[in-house]
N, C-alpha and C positions, 0 to 999 in steps of 0.2 A: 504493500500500500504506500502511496504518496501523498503525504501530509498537507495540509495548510493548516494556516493557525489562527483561525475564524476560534469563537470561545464563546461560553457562556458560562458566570456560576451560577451552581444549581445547590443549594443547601449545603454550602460549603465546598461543594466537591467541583472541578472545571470538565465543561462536557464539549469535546471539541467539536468540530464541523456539522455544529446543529442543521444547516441546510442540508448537508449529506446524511444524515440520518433520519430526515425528514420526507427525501426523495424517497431514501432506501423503504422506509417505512409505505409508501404510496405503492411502489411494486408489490410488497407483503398485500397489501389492501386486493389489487387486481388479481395476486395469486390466490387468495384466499375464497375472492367471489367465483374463481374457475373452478376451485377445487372442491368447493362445498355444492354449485352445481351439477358437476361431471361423477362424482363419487355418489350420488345419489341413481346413477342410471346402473343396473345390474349387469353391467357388460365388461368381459377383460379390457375392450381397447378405450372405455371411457377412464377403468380403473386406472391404465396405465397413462392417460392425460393427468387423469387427477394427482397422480403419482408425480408427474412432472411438476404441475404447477405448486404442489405444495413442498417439494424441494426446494424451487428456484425461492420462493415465500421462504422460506427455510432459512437458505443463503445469505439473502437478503439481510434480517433478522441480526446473524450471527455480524456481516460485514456493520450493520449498523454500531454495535459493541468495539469493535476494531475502530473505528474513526471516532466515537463517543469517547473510549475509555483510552484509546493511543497506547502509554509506555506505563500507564501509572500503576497498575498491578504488575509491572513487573515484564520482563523477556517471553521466559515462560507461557506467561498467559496470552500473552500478545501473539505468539506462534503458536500457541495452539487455535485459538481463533483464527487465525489465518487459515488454517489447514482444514477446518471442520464446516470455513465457508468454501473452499474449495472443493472438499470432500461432498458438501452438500449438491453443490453446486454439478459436481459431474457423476454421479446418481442420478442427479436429474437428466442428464443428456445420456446416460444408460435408458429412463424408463420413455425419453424421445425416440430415441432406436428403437425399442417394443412396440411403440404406437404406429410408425412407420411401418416396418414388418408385418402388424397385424393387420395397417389396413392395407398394404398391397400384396401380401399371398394368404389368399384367403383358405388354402388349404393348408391345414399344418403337416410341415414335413417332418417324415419320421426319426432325422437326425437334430428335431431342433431341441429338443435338450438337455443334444450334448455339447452343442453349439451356446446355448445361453450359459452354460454352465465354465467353459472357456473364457467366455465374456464375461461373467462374472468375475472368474481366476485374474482376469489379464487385469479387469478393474480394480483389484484388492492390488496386483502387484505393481500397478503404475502407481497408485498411491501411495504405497507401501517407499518406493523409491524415493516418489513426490520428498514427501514427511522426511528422508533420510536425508536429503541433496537439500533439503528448503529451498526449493525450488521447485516452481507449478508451471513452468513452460511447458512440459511434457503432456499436460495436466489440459493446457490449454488449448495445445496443439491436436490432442487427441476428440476435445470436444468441438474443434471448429470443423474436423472431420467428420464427424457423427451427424453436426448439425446440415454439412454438402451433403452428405449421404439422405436424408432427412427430406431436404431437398429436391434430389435428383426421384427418389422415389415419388411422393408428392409429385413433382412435375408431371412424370411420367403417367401416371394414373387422372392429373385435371385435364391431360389430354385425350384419354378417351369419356370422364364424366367429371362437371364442375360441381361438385360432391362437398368442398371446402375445402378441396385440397390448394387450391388456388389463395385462400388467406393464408393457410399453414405455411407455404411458400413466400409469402408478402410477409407477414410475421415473423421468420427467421431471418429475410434478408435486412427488414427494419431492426435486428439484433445487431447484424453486423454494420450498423452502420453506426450502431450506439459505441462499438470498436473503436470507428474510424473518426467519431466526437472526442473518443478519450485521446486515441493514437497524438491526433493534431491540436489538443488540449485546448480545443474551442469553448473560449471563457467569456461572459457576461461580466465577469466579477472577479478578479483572481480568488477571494477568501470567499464571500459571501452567494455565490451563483458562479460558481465555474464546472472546468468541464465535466466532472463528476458526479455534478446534479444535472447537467444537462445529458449527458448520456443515461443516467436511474431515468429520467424525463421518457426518453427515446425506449429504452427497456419498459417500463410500464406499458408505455402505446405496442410494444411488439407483442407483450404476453395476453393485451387485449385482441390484439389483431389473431394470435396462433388460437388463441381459448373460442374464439367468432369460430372458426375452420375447424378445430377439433371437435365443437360442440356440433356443427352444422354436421360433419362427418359420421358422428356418434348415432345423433338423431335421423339420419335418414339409413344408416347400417341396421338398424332397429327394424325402423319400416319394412325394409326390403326383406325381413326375415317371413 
């Protein structure tokens, strides 16, 4: 994480980058209304949206702690925070891979879980590294993968029915571009409104836009039953 040193006291105690944890807090809000809609439909592929968005809500969450509380409990605590938003974070982009898969082969094949189960292994060991190295570029590099793949599926299936897979597509590509706000640290504000709330900004609008296309996907794989 990269600091500014925007502040507020709060009952004694300094809570830094209040705008950044106020964003963060706004994506929790959008993950939360996907997740509490989507987890109410009886379906594997809605479960594993819902699984998604209350991850990323998760992540969210935890990153909010990391910019609030900075160094003041200590190294320790600070890197473990770090890793448990991260950890959340690409769990979610495991249960995006499931949603993908389930909605585009709709037969299950007879090797898929030994296949999910590899995926799982790889995931516990990229992590596993992650945490050893303190370092989440592997981390990242693996999720920006998951999310093209995500993608390419998606694509390929709004082109023979506009099912939602056409938002879920808009939706991810509006994630990366929440990247490409933090990449070139496009700021209103350097402390008080910079890039970091303006990309949580960007990120809320994508997980509205993928939640529109998951649900819409969800609701008519129902139908068609």
């Amino acid at each position: 994480m990269v600091f500014h040193y925007s502040s507020i006291s709060l009952f004694g105690f300094t809570l830094y980058e209040p705008v950044t944890i106020l964003t963060n807090l706004f994506i929790l809000v959008a993950c939360l209304f996907a997740y509490k809609n989507l987890q109410a439909v009886k379906s594997q592929h809605a479960f594993q949206w819902a699984m998604f968005f209350l991850l990323i809500g998760i992540s969210s969450v935890v990153g909010s702690f990391g910019h609030g509380i900075h160094m003041q409990l200590g190294d320790i605590f600070f890197k473990a925070v770090l890793f448990f938003m991260n950890a959340a974070s690409f769990i979610a982009i495991y249960f995006c891979f499931k949603a993908a898969n389930t909605h585009f082969f709709k037969s299950k094949n007879k090797h898929a879980k030994i296949i999910d189960s590899l995926i799982v292994l790889w995931l516990i060991i990229v992590l596993f590294v992650s945490l050893k190295l303190n370092n989440f570029i592997v981390v990242k590099i693996h999720a920006g993968a998951v999310l093209l793949y995500s993608i390419i599926l998606h694509y390929i299936h709004l082109r023979k029915s506009k099912d939602g897979s056409e938002l879920v597509v808009l939706g991810i590509l509006i994630s990366f571009l929440s990247i490409f706000v933090h990449s070139i640290k496009l700021n209103i504000h350097p402390d008080w409104f910079n890039y970091k709330d303006i990309s949580h900004l960007v990120m809320m609008a994508s997980v509205i836009v993928i939640y529109l296309g998951a649900n819409k996907i969800v609701s008519k794989s129902l139908l068609a039953r």
